[in-house]
N, C-alpha and C positions, 0 to 999 in steps of 0.2 A: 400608802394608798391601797386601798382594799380592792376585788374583783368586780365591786361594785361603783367603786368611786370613780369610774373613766369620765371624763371632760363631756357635754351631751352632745350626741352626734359622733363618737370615735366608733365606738362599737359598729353601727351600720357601713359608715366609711373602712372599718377593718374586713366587714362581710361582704362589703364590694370589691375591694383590692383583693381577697381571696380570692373570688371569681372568677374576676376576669383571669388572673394565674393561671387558676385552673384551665380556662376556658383556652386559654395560649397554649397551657402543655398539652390538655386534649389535641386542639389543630395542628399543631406542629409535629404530634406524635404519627397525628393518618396521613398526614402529609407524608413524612418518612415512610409510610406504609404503600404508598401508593406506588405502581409500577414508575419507575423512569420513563420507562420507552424502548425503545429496541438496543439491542449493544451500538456500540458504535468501533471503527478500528481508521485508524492513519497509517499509511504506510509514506514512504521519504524512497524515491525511484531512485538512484544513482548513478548506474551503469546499463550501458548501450550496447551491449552487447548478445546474441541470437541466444546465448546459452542464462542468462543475466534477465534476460526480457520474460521468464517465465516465473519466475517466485511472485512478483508483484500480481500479474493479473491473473496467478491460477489463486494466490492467497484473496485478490478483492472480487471478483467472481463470484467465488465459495461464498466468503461472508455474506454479500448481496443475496447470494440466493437463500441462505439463512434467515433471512429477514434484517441484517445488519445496515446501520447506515457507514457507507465507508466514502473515504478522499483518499485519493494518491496525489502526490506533489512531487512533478519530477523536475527533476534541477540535475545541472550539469550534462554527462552524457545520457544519463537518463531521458532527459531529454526529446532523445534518436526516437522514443519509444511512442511518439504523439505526433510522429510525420505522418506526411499520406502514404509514403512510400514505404514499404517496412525490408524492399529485397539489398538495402546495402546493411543491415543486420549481418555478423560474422559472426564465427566462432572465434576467443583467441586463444588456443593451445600452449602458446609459447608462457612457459613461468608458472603455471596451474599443473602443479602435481596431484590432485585432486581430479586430473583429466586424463586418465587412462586411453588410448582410441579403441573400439572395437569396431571392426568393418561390419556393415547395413549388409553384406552378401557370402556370397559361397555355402560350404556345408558347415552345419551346426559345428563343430569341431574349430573350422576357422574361425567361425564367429565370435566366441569363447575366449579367444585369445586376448587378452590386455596388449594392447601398444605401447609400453611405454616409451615412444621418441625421447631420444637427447635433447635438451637444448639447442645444443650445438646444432644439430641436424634440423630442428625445425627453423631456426635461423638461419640458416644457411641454405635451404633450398628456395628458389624463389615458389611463388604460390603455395607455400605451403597453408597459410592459413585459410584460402579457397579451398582446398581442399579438405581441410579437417572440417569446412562451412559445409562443404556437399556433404560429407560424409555424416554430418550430423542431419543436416534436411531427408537424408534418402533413411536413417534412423527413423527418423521422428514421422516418416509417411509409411514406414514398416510396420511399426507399433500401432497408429490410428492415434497418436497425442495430435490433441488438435497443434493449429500451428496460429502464431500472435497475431496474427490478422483478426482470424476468431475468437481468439479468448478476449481479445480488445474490444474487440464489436459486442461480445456478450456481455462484459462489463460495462457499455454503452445502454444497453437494452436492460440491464438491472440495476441502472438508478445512478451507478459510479462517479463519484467526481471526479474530472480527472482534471488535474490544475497544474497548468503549466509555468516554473520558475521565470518569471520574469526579468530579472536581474539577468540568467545565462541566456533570456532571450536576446537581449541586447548584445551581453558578452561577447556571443557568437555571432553576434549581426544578420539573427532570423529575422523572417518577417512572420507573421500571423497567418501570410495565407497558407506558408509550407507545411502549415498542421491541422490536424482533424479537426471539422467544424463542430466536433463534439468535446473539445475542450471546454468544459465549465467554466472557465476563470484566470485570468493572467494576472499574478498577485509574487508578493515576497514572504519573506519569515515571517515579517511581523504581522500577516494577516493568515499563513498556517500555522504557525505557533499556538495562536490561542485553540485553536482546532482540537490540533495534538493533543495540548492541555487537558482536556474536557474528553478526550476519548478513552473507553475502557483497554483497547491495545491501540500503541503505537510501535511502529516496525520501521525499523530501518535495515534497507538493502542497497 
C-alpha cells in the first residue's frame, strides 16, 4: 500500500488523534508548570512533657508564619499539650543524658557549670523532678524563650491545625471540654494518614 493509498477518511482521523495528543501533553505540561500552593508540613506530637512541648509548636509556628499550611496530631502524651491547663507540664530529668542541669542564678561562673545528677540521686530525692521543672521555668523566663502557652496561642492565630488523637481520647477517659476550644478536629490515623501523605514534610516527635 502506497502513501497514498490510506482507506478515505484515515488521513483526517490520524490529524485528529494527533491533536488532541498534542493538545493533552500541551495541558498536562502547564499544569505541572503551575505553582502547587504554599508547602505544607505534619508534624505527629507524642510526648507531654515541659522540655518535649517546645520542638512541635516552635517548628508549626515557623512554618505558619512562612506561609506553610501545617497540622499537628497529638496522640498519646502528647496529648497534655491541647489542655487548658499547660502548669502540670514537667521536666523529666531522670534517664535523659542529653539533660545536663545548669542553674537560672548566681554568678556567671556558677552558671556555667553542667549538673550532671546521678540517677541514683535524682531517683532518690523526693521532689526532684519539681525541681529541675522550676529550674527550667526560672531558665526559660531568664532567656525571654517565650513559654507554651504562647507559642500555642500563636500557632492558634496562624492558621494551625491542631487535631487532637481521638482513640487516646478515649483511652485516657478525656472529655472534650478539658481541651482548648481551638482544637480543629477529633479524628484517628486513618483520617491524618492521608494528611501526612500529601505533605512536603512530615515530622515526628
Amino acid at each position: 500500500m502506497g502513501a497514498g493509498d490510506y482507506p478515505p477518511g484515515l488521513d483526517a482521523f490520524i490529524a485528529r488523534r494527533v491533536d488532541e495528543i498534542v493538545a493533552q501533553k500541551v495541558e498536562e505540561r502547564l499544569a505541572a508548570m503551575k505553582p502547587k500552593g504554599p508547602p505544607s508540613m505534619t508534624i505527629i506530637a507524642t510526648k507531654g512533657t515541659l522540655d518535649w512541648a517546645y520542638p512541635p509548636f516552635i517548628l508549626a509556628s515557623t512554618a505558619a508564619a512562612l506561609g506553610w499550611d501545617v497540622a499537628v496530631f497529638f496522640t498519646f502524651y502528647g496529648l497534655n499539650l491541647l489542655r487548658k491547663d499547660l502548669s502540670s507540664l514537667k521536666v523529666s530529668p531522670l534517664g535523659n543524658p542529653g539533660m545536663p542541669m545548669k542553674m537560672p542564678f548566681g554568678p556567671g561562673w556558677f552558671r556555667d557549670v553542667d549538673w550532671n545528677i546521678p540517677n541514683i540521686v535524682q531517683a532518690g530525692i523526693p521532689g526532684f523532678e519539681s525541681l529541675a521543672t522550676g529550674l527550667m521555668k526560672k531558665t526559660i523566663k531568664n532567656t525571654g524563650v517565650a513559654d507554651i502557652s504562647d507559642l500555642r496561642a500563636l500557632c492558634v492565630e496562624s492558621g494551625v491545625s491542631l487535631i487532637a488523637c481521638q482513640m487516646t481520647v478515649d483511652l485516657f477517659g478525656y472529655d472534650k471540654e478539658d481541651f482548648l476550644p481551638d482544637v480543629t478536629e477529633y479524628c484517628g490515623a486513618t483520617r491524618f494518614l492521608p494528611m501526612a501523605q500529601k505533605a512536603d514534610v512530615s515530622l515526628f516527635i
